[in-house]
Structure formats: structure tokens, C-alpha cells
C-alpha positions in Angstrom: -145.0 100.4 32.4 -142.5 98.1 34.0 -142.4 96.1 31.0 -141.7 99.0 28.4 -139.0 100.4 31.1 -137.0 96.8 30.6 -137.8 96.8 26.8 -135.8 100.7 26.7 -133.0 99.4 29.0 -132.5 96.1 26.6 -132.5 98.0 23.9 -130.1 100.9 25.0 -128.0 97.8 25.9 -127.5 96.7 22.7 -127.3 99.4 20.7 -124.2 100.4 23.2 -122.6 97.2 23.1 -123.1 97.5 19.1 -122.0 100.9 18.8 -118.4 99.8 20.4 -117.9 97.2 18.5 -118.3 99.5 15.4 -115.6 101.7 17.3 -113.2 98.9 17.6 -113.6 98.0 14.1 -112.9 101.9 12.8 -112.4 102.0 8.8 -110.2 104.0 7.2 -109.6 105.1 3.3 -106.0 105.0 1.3 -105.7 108.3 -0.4 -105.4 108.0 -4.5 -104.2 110.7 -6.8 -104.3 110.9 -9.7 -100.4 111.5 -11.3 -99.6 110.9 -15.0 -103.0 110.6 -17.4 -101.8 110.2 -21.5 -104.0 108.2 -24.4 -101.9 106.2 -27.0 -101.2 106.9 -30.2 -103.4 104.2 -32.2 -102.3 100.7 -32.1 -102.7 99.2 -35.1 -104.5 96.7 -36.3 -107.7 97.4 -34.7 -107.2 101.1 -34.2 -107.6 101.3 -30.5 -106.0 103.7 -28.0 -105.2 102.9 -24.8 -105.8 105.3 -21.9 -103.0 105.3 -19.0 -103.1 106.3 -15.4 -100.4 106.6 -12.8 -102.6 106.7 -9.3 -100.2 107.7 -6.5 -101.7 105.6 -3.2 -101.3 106.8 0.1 -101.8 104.2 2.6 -100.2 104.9 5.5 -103.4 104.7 7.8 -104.7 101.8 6.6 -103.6 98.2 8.2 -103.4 96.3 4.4 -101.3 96.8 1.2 -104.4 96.7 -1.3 -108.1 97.3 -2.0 -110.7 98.0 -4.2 -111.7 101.4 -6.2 -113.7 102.3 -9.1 -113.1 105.0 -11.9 -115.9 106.4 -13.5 -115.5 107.3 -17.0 -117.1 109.8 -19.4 -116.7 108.2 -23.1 -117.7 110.6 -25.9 -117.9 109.3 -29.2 -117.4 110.8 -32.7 -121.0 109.8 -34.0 -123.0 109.0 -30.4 -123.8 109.8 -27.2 -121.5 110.7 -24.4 -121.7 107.5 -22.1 -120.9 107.2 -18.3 -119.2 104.2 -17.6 -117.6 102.7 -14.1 -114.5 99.9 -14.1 -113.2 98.3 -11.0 -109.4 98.6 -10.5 -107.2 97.1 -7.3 -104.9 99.8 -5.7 -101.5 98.5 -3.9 -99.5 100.7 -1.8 -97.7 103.3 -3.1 -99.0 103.3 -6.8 -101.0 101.9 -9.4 -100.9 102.1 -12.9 -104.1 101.7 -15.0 -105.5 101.4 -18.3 -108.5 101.0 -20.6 -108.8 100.3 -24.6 -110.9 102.8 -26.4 -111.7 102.3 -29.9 -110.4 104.8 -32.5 -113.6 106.9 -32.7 -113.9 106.9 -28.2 -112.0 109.7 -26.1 -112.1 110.0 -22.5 -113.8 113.5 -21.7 -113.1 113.3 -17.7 -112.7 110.5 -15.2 -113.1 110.3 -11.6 -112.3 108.1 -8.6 -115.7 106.4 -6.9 -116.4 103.5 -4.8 -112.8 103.4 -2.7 -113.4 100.5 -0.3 -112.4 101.0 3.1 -109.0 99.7 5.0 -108.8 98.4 8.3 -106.8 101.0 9.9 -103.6 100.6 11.2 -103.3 100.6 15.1 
């Protein structure tokens, strides 16, 4: 009984002393927007278009200039399947601009922001 006791105190211990140093190291997230979307007009010779974003970054709480996001995209194309697709961009503070080649056939039916890495937040 004595034994189990010690084994619940221990362990108490060390998930406290864990749990504050998770609360030292708190995590915060830049805040993207999206701003200007277009598509090119094709670009010849191969006949690709390139899709173009303007992400507006918010970073005010976070204690670097830069990090890692994803966008997923949703690719239909003329004679195929509609395909879901994710690319890995690097934000920087303030904004970001963005881009993709699609082929001539490809159009970008939506797009969304996934996987923003956490900051170290600024003290």
C-alpha cells in the first residue's frame, strides 16, 4: 500500500513538473488570409496557367518572422477525376505570395490553408 502511495506521488511529480514545462514553452499560430487569388492566362509553350495567391500574415504573437503551412488543393480536370492535393509553402511576416503551375486542361476548384506550424510566442 505504501509502495503504490510512493508510485502515485512520483508520478503526480512528474507529470506536474512536465506539465510546466509545456506552459513555459506555450505555442502560438501566425494568422494567414487569404487576399488576392487570380489563374494566368496560358503561358505558352507548354500551355500552363499559373495559380497566384497573396496570403496576408499576421504575426504579431508569435516570437519568429517565418514558418511552415500547407495549402490543400482541389484539382479538377477536363477529362478526370477531381484530385485533392496538399503543397508546403513558408510564410514570412506580413505577406506571402504563392503559386502553383496547372496544366491547360487543370483548374483550381477551392483551396484551403492546413498544417500551419506553430510559433514560439512572443513574450
Amino acid at each position: 500500500m505504501v509502495r503504490s502511495f510512493v508510485a502515485g506521488l512520483l508520478a503526480g511529480g512528474i507529470s506536474f513538473v512536465g506539465a510546466a514545462h509545456a506552459a513555459s514553452q506555450l505555442a502560438c499560430w501566425p494568422v494567414l488570409e487569404f487576399k488576392d487569388v487570380r489563374f494566368s492566362e496560358m503561358q505558352p509553350p507548354r500551355n500552363e496557367r499559373k495559380w497566384t495567391a497573396v496570403l496576408a500574415v499576421d504575426a504579431s504573437r508569435c516570437a519568429t518572422t517565418s514558418g511552415r503551412f500547407a495549402i490543400v488543393f482541389s484539382r479538377a480536370k477536363e477529362n478526370g477525376m477531381t484530385v485533392d492535393f496538399q503543397e508546403q509553402f513558408t510564410w514570412r511576416a506580413t505577406s506571402v505570395e504563392v503559386s502553383l503551375d496547372f496544366w491547360s486542361d487543370e483548374a483550381v476548384e477551392r483551396y484551403w490553408l492546413n498544417n500551419v506550424e506553430p510559433c514560439p510566442c512572443a513574450r
